[in-house]
Backbone as a chain_set.jsonl record, in Angstrom:
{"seq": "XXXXXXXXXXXXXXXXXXXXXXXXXXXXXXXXXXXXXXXXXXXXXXXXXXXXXXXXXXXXXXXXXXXXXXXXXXXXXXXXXXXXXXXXXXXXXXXXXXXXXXXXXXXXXXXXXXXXXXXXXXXXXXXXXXXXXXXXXXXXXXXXXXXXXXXXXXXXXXXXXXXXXXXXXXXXXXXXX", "coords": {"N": [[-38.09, 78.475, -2.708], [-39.211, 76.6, -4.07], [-38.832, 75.164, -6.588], [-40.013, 75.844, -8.408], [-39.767, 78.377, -10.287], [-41.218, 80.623, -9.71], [-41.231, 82.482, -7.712], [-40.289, 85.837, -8.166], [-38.543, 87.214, -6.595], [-36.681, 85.943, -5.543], [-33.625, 84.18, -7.099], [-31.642, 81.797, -8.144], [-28.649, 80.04, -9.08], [-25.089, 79.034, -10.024], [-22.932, 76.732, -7.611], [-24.741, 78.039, -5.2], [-27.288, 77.507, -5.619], [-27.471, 75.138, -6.039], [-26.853, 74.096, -3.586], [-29.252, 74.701, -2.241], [-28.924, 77.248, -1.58], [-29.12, 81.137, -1.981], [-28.631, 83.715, -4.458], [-26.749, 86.009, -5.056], [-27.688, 88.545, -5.156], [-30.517, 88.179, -3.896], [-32.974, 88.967, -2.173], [-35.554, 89.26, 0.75], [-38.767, 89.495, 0.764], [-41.773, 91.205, 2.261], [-43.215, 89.54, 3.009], [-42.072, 86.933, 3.453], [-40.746, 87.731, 5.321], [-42.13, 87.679, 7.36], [-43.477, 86.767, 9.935], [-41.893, 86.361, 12.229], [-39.81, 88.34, 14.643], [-38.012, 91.113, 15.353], [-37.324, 92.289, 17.038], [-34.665, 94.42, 18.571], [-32.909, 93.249, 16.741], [-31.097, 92.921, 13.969], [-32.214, 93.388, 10.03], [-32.585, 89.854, 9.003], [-30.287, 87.698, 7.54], [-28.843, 86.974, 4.675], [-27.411, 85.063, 4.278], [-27.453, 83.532, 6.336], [-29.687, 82.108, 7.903], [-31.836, 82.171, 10.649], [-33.599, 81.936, 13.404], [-34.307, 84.548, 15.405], [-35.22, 83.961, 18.384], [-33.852, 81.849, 19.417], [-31.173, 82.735, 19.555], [-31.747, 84.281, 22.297], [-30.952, 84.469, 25.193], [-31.518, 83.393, 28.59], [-31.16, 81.83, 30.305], [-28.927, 80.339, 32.937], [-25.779, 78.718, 32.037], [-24.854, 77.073, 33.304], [-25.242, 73.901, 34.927], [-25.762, 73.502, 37.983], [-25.534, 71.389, 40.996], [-28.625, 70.613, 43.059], [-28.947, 73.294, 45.756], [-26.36, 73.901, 45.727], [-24.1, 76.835, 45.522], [-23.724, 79.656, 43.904], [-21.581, 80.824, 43.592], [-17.945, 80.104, 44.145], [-16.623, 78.746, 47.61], [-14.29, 79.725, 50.351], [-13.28, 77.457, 50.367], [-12.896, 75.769, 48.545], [-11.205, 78.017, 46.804], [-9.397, 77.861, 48.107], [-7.33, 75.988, 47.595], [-6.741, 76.35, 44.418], [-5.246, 78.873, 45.728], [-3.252, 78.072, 46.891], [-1.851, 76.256, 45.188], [-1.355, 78.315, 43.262], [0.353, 79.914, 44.573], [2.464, 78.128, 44.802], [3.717, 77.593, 41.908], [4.564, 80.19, 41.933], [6.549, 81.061, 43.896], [8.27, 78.984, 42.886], [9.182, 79.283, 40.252], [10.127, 82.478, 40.836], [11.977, 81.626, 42.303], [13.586, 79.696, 41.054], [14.304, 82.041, 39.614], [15.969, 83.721, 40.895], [17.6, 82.044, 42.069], [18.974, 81.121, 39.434], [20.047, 83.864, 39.361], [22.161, 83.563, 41.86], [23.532, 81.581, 41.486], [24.992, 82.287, 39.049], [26.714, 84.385, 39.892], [28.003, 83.44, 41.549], [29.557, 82.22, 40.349], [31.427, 83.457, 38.531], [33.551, 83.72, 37.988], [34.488, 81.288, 37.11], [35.182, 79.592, 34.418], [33.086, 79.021, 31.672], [31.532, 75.582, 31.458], [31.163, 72.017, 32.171], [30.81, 72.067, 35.103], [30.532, 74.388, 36.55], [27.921, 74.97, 34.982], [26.555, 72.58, 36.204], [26.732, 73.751, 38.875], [25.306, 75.822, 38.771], [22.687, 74.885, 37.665], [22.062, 73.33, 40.363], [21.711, 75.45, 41.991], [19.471, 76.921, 40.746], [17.824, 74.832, 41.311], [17.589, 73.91, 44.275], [16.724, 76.919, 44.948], [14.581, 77.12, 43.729], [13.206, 75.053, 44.641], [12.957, 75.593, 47.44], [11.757, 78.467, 47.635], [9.443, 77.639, 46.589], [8.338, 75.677, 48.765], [8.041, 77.467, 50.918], [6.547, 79.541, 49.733], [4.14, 78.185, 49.69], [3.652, 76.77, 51.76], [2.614, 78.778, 53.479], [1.018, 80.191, 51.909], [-0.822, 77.531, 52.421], [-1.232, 77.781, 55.266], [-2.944, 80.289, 55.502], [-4.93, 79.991, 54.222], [-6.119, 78.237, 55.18], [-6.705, 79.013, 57.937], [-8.032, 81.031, 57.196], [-10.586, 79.387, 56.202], [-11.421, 78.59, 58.519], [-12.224, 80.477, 59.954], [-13.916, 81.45, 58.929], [-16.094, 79.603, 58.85], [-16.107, 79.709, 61.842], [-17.638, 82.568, 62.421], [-19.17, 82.196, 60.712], [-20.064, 84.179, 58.427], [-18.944, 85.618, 55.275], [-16.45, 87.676, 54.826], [-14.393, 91.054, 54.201], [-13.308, 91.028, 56.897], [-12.238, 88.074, 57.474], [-10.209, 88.1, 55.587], [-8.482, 89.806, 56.305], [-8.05, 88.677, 58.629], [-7.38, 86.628, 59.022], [-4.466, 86.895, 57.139], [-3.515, 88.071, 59.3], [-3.355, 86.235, 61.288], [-1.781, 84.345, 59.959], [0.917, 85.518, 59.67], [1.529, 86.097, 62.151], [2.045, 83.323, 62.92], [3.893, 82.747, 61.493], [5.953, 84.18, 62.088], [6.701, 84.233, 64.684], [7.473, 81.36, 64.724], [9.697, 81.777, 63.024], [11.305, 83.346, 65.586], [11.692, 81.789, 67.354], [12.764, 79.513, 66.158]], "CA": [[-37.242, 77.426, -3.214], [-40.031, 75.522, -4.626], [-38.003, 75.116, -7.902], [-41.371, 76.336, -10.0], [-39.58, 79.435, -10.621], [-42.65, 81.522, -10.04], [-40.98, 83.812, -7.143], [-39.611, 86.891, -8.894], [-37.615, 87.787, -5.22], [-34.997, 84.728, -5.94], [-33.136, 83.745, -7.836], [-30.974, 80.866, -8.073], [-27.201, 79.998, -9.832], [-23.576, 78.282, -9.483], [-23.052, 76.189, -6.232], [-25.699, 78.226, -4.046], [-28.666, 77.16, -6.064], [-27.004, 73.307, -6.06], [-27.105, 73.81, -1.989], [-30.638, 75.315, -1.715], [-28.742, 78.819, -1.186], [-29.59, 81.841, -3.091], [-27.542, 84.325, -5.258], [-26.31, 87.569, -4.41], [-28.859, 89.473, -5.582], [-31.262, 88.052, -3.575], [-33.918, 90.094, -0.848], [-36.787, 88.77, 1.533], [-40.282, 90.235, 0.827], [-42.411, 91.372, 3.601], [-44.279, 87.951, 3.096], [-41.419, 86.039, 3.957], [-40.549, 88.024, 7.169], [-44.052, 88.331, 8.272], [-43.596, 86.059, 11.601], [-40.02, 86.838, 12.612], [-39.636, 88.959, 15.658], [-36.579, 91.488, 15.137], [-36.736, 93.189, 18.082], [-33.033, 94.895, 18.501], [-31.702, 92.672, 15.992], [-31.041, 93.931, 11.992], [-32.727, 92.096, 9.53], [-32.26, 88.559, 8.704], [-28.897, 87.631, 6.805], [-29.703, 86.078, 3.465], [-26.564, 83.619, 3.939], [-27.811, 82.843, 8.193], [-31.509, 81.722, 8.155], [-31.355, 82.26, 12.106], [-34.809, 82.433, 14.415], [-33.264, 84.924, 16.506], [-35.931, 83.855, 19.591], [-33.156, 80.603, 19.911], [-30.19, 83.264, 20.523], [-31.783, 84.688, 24.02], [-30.251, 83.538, 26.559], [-32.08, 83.59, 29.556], [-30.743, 81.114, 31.753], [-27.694, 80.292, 33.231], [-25.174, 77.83, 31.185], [-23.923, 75.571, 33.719], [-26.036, 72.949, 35.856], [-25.177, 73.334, 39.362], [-25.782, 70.48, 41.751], [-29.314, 71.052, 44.016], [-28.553, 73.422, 47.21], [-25.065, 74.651, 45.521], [-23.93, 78.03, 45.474], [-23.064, 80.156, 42.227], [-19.714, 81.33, 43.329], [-16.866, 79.281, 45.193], [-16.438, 79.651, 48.645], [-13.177, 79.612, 50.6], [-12.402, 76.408, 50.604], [-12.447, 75.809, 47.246], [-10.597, 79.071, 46.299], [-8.173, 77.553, 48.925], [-6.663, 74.852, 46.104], [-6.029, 77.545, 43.717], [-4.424, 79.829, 46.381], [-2.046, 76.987, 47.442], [-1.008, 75.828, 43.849], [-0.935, 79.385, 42.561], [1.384, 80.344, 45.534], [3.779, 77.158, 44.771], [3.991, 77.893, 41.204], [4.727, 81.623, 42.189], [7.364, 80.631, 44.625], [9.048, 78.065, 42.126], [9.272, 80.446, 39.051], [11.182, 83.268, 41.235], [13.304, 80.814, 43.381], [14.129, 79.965, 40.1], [14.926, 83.303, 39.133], [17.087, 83.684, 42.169], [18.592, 80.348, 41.836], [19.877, 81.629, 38.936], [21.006, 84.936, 39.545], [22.94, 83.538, 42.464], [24.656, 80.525, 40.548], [25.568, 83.385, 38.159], [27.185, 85.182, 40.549], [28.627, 82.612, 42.096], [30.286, 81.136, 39.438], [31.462, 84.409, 37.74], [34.523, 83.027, 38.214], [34.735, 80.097, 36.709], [35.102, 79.555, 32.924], [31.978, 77.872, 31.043], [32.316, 74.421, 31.576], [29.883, 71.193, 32.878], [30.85, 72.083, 36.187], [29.835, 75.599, 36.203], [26.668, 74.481, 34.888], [25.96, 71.676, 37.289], [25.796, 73.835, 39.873], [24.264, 76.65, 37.998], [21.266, 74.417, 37.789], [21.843, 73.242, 41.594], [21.312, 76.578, 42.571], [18.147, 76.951, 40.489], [16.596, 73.701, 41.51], [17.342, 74.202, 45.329], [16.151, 77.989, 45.286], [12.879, 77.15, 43.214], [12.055, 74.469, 45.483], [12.906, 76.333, 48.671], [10.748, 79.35, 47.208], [8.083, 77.122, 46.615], [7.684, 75.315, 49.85], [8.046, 78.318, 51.547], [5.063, 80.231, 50.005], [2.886, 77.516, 49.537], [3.397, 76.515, 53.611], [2.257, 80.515, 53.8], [-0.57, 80.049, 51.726], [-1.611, 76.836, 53.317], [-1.64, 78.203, 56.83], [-3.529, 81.713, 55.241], [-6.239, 78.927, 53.779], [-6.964, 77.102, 56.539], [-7.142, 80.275, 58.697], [-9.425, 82.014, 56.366], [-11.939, 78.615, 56.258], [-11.708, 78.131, 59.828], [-12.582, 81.632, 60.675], [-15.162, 82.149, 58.017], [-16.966, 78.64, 59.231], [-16.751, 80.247, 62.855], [-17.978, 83.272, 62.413], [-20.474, 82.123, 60.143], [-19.552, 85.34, 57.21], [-17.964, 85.776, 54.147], [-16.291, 89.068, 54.3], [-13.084, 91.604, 54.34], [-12.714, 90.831, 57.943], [-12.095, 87.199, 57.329], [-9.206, 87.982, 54.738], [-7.549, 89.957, 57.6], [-7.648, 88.029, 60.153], [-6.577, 85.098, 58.253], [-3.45, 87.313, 56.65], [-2.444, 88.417, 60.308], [-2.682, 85.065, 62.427], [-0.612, 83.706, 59.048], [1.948, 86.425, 59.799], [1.87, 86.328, 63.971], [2.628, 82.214, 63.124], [5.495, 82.633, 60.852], [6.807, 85.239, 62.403], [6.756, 83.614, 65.833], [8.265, 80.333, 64.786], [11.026, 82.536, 62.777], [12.307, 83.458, 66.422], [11.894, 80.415, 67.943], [13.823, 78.455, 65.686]], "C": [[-38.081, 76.203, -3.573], [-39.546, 74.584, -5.761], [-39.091, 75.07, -9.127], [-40.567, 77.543, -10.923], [-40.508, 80.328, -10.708], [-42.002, 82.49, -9.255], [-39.771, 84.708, -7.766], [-38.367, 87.681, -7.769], [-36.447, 87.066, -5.087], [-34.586, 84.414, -7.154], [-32.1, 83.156, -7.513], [-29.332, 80.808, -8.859], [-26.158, 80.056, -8.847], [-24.111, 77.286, -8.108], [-24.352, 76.674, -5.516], [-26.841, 77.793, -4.667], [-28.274, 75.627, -6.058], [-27.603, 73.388, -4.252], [-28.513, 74.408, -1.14], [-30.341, 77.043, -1.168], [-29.105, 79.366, -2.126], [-28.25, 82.734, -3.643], [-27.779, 85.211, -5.055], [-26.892, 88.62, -4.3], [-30.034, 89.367, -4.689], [-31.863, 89.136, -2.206], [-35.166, 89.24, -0.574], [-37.549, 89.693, 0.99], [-40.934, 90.256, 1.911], [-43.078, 90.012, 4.143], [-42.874, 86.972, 4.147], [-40.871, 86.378, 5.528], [-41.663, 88.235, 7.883], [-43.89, 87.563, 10.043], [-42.453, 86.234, 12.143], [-39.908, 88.082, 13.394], [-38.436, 89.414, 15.739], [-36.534, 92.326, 15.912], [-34.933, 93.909, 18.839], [-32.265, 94.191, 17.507], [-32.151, 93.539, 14.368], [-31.734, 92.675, 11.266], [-32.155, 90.771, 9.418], [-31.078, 88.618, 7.558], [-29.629, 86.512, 5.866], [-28.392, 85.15, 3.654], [-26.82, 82.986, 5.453], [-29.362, 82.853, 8.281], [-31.504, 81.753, 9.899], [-32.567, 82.678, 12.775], [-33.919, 83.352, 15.322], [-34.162, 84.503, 18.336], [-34.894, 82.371, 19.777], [-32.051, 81.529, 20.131], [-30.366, 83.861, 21.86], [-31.429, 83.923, 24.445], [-30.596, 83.81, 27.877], [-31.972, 83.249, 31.193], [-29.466, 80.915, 32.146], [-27.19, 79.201, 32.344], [-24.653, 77.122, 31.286], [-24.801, 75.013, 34.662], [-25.296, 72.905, 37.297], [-26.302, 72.435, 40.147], [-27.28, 70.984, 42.615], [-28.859, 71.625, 45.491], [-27.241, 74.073, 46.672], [-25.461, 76.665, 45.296], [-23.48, 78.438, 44.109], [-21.405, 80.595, 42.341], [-19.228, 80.52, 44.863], [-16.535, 79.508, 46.358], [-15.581, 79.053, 48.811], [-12.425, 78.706, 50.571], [-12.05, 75.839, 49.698], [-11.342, 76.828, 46.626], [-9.322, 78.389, 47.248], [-6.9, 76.679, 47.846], [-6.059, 75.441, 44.987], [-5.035, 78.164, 44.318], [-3.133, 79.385, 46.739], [-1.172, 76.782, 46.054], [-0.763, 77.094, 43.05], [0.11, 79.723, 43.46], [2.748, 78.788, 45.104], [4.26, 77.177, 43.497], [4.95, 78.997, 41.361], [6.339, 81.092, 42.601], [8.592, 79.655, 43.56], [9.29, 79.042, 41.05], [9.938, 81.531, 40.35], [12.121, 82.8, 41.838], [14.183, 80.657, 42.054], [15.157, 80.836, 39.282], [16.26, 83.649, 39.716], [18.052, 83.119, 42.308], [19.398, 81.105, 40.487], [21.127, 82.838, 38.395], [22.215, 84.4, 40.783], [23.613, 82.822, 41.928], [25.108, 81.398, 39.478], [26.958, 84.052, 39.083], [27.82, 84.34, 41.475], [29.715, 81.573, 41.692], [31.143, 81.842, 38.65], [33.047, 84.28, 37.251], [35.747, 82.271, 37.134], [34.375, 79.953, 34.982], [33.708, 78.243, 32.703], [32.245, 76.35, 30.964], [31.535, 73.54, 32.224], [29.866, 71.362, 34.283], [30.313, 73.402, 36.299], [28.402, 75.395, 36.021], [25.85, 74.037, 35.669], [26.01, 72.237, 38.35], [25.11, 75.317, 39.587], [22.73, 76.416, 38.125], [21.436, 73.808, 39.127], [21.064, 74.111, 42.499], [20.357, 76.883, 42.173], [17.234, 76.221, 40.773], [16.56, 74.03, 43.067], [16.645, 75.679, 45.668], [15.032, 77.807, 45.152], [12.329, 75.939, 44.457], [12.249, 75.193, 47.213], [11.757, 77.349, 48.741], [9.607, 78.851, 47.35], [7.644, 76.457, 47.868], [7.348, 76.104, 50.913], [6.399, 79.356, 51.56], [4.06, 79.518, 49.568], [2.714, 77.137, 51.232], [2.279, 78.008, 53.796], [1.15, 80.227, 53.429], [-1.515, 78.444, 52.37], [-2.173, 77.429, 54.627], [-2.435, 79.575, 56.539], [-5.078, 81.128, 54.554], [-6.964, 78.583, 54.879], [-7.327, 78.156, 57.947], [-8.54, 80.728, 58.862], [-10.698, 80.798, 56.717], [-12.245, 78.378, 57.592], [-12.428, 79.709, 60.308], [-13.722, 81.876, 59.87], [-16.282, 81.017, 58.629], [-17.051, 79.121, 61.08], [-17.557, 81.244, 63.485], [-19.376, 83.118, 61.606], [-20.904, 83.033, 58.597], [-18.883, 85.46, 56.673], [-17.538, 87.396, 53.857], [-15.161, 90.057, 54.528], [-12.603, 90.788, 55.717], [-12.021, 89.554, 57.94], [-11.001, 87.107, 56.743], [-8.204, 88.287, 55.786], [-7.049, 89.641, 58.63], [-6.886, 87.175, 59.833], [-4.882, 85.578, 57.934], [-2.754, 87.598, 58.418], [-2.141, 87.44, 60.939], [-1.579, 84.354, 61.428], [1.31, 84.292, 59.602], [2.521, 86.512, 61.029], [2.504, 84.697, 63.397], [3.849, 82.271, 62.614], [6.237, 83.051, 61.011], [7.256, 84.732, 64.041], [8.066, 82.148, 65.696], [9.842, 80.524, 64.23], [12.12, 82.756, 64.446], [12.285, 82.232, 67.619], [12.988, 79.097, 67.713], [15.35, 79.01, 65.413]], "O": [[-37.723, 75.037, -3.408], [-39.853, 73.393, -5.813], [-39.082, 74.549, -10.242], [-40.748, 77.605, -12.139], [-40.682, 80.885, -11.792], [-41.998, 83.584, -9.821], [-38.591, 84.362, -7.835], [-37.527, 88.51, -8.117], [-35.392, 87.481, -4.606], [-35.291, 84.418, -8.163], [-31.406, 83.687, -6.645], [-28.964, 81.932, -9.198], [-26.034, 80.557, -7.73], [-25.265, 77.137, -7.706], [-25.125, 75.772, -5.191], [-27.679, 77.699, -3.77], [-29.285, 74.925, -6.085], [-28.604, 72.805, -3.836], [-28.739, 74.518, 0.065], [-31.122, 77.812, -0.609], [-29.449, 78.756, -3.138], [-27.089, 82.486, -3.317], [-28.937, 85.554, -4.818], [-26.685, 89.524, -3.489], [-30.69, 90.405, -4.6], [-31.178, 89.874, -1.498], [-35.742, 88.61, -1.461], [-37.029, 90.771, 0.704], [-40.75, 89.309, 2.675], [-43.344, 89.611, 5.275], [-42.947, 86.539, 5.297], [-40.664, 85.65, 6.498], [-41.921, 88.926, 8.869], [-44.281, 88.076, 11.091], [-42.837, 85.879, 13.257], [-39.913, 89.072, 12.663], [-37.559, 88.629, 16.098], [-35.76, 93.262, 15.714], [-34.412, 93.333, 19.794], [-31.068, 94.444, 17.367], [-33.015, 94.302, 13.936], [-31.831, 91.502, 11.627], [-31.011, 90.69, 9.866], [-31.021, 89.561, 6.77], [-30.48, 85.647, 6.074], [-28.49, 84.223, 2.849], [-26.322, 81.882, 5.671], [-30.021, 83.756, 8.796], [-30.747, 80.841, 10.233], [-32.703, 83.901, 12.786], [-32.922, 82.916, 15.898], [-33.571, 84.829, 19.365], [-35.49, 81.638, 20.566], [-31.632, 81.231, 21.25], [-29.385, 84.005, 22.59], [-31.514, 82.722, 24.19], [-29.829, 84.613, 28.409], [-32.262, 83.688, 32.306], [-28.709, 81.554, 31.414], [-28.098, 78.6, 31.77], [-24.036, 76.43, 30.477], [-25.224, 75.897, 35.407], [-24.293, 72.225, 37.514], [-27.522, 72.581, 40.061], [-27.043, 72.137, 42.976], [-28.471, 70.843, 46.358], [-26.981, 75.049, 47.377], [-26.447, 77.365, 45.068], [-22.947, 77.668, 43.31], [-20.466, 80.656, 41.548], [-19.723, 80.378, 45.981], [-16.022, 80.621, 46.468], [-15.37, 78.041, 48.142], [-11.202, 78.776, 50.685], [-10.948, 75.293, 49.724], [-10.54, 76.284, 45.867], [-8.192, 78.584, 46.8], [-5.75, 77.034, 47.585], [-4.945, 75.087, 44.603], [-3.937, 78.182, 43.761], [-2.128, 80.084, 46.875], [0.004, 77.124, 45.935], [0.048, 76.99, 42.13], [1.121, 79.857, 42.77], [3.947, 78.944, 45.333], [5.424, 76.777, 43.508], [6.104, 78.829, 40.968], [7.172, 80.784, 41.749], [9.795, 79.865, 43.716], [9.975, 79.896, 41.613], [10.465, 80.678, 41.065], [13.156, 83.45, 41.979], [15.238, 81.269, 41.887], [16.194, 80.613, 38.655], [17.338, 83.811, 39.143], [19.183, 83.505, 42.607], [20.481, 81.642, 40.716], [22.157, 82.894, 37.723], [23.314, 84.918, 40.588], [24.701, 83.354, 41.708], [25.976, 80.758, 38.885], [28.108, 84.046, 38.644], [28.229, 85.003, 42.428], [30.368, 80.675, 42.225], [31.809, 81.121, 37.907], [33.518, 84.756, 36.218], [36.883, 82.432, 36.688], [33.277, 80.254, 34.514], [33.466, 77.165, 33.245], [33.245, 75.972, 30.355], [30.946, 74.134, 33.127], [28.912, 70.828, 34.848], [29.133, 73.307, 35.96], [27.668, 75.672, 36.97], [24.771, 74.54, 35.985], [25.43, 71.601, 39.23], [24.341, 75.771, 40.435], [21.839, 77.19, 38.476], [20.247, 73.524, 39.27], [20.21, 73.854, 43.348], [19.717, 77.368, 43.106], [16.044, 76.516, 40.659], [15.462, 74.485, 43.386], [15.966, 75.678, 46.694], [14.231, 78.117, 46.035], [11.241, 75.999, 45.028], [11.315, 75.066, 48.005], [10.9, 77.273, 49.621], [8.742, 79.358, 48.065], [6.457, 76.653, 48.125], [6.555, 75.729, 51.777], [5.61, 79.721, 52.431], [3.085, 80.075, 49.064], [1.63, 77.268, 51.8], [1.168, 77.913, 54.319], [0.233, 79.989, 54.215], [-2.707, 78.446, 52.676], [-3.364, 77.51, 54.929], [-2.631, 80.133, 57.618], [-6.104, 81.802, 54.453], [-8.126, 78.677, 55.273], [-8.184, 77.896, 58.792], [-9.466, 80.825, 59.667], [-11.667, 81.148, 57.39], [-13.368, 77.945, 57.851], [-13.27, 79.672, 61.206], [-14.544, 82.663, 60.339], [-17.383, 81.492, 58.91], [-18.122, 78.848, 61.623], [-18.085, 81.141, 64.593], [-20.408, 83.756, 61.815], [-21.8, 82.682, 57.829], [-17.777, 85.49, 57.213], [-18.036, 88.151, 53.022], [-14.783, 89.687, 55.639], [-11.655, 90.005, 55.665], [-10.926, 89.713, 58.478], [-10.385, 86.094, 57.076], [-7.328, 87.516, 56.177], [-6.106, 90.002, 59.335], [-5.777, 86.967, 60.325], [-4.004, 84.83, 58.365], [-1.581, 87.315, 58.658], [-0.978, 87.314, 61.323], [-0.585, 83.832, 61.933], [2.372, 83.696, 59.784], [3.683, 86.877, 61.206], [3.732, 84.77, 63.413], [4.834, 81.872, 63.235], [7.317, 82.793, 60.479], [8.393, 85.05, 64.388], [9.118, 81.996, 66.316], [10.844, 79.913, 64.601], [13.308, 82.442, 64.514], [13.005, 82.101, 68.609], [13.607, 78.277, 68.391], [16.231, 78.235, 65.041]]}, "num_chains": 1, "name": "protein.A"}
């Protein structure tokens, strides 16, 4: 792209010769790929000029703090487990909520009253649902990090133990109360 016109391998015309691109016709000569390292890759794309030694990727792609770990441990995953469980819980109470205000109303001709407690029954189920299994997953969190920081190991046993003392507490205070 000297613009002598001496290389017989380009040729120029329309827009791509305005933008320093070439025209359709065009092909590299051995000359021009002589330093270009195409190890697994296909040749060079006459519309992507592309070193391919800048696509390896060698290193990792996120900066973690000095001393951090690469994957999240329990107590982090705990925050998720809690707000995914209160979502959960709210979306089927929901569900519930409104199959029972359905069915509870089946009754009663369409009408703002009907309604109003249509959506009573969906707002008290979803939030019942939800405090219910987010309490669950709190106390199945705080289990798990307490038992994994006493033991000192990250591993099945830790899930289990955590899932049964969750289950001996809730199940305990069920006949208590």
């Amino acid at each position: 792209m000297d613009g002598s016109g001496g290389n017989s391998n380009r040729s120029t015309g329309g827009l791509a010769g305005f933008f320093g691109g070439s025209g359709a016709g065009m092909s590299y000569s051995n000359a021009d790929l002589a330093g270009v390292p195409l190890t697994g890759m296909s040749p060079l794309s006459p519309y992507l000029n592309v070193d391919p030694r800048y696509l390896i990727q060698d290193t990792d792609e996120f900066i973690l703090p000095t001393g951090a770990n690469k994957t999240r441990g329990r107590f982090e995953l705990a925050f998720f487990t809690i707000g995914g469980c209160c979502i959960t819980g709210a979306a089927f109470g929901a569900v519930n909520g409104l199959r029972l205000g359905l069915k509870e109303t089946r009754k009663m001709a369409w009408s703002k009253p009907r309604n109003v407690q249509i959506l009573n029954m969906v707002t008290r189920q979803g939030a019942l649902w939800a405090n219910t299994l987010g309490s669950l997953a709190l106390l199945y969190s705080a289990f798990g990090v307490v038992i994994e920081k006493t033991r000192g190991a990250e591993d099945d046993i830790n899930t289990v133990a955590a899932g049964t003392m969750t289950g001996m507490l809730y199940k305990c205070t069920e006949a208590v109360f």
